[in-house]
N, C-alpha and C positions, 0 to 999 in steps of 0.2 A: 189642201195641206192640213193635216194633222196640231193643235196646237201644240207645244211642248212646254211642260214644266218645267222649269226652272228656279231651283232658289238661291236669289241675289246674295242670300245671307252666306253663301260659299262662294263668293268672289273676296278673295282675303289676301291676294296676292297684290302691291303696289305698286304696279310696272309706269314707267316712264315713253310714252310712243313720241318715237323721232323719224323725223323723214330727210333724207338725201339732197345736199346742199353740192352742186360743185360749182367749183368756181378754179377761173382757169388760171393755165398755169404758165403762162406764156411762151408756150410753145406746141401751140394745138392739140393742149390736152386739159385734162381737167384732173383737178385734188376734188375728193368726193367728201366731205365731214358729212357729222347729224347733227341734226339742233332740232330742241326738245319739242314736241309741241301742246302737248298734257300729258297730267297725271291721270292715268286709270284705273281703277279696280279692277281686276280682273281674276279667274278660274283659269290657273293651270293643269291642265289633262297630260301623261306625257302618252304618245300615243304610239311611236316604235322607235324603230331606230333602220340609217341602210346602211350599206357596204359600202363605202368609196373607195377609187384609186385616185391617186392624187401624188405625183412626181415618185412615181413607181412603187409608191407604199402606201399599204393598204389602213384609211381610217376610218371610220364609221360616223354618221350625222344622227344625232338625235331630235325627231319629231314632235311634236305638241300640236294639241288644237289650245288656247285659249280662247276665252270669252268672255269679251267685254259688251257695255252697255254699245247702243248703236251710235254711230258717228258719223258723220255723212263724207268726213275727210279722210277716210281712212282706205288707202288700198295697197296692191302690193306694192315689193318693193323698200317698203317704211321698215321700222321694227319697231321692237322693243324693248326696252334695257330693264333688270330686278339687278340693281349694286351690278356686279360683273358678269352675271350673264346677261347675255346678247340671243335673242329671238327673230332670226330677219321671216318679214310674213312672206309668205310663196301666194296664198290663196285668201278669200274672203269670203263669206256667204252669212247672208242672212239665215240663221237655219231653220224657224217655221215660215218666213217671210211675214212677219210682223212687225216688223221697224223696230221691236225691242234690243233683241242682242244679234251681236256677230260674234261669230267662228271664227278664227285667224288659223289658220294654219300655215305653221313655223317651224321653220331647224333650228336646233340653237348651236349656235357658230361658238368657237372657239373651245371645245371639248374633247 
């Protein structure tokens, strides 16, 4: 594998990564909250966007890879909060496989 450069010094974005707390709800279901678990620096990339249907009207999701330093607690599932936008991660990948940085690939919800 190829190494890749990368410079740290374009990580300027201060995202907040929260992961998936439910707790239930008395009646065999579960309320899902987040609660924080660091602060990251991270490189927002936006990288498309798709077409959704969603209760018969048509909206669209917008895509990102961001890239943070490596974390060993991070997978999908989690997200990420910058103030009001919300990043939920889909995917993870080390992308030269050097324990330096991960890739998150993320829609940002509420758009």
């Amino acid at each position: 594998m190829q190494l890749t450069f990368f410079d740290p010094g374009r990580m300027t974005a201060r995202l907040q990564l929260e992961r998936p707390v439910a707790t239930p709800d008395g009646q065999g279901g579960a309320t899902v909250a987040y609660e924080t678990v660091a602060a990251v620096w991270a490189r927002i990339e936006p990288a498309g966007h798709r077409i959704l249907e969603r209760a018969s009207a048509e909206t669209f999701a917008l895509t990102h890879r961001i890239w943070i330093r490596h974390r060993a607690n991070v997978e999908a599932g989690m997200r990420l909060r910058k103030g009001g936008r919300i990043f939920a991660i889909k995917a993870i990948r080390d992308h030269d496989e050097t324990g330096r940085y991960l890739v998150c690939h993320c829609e940002e919800e509420g758009r």
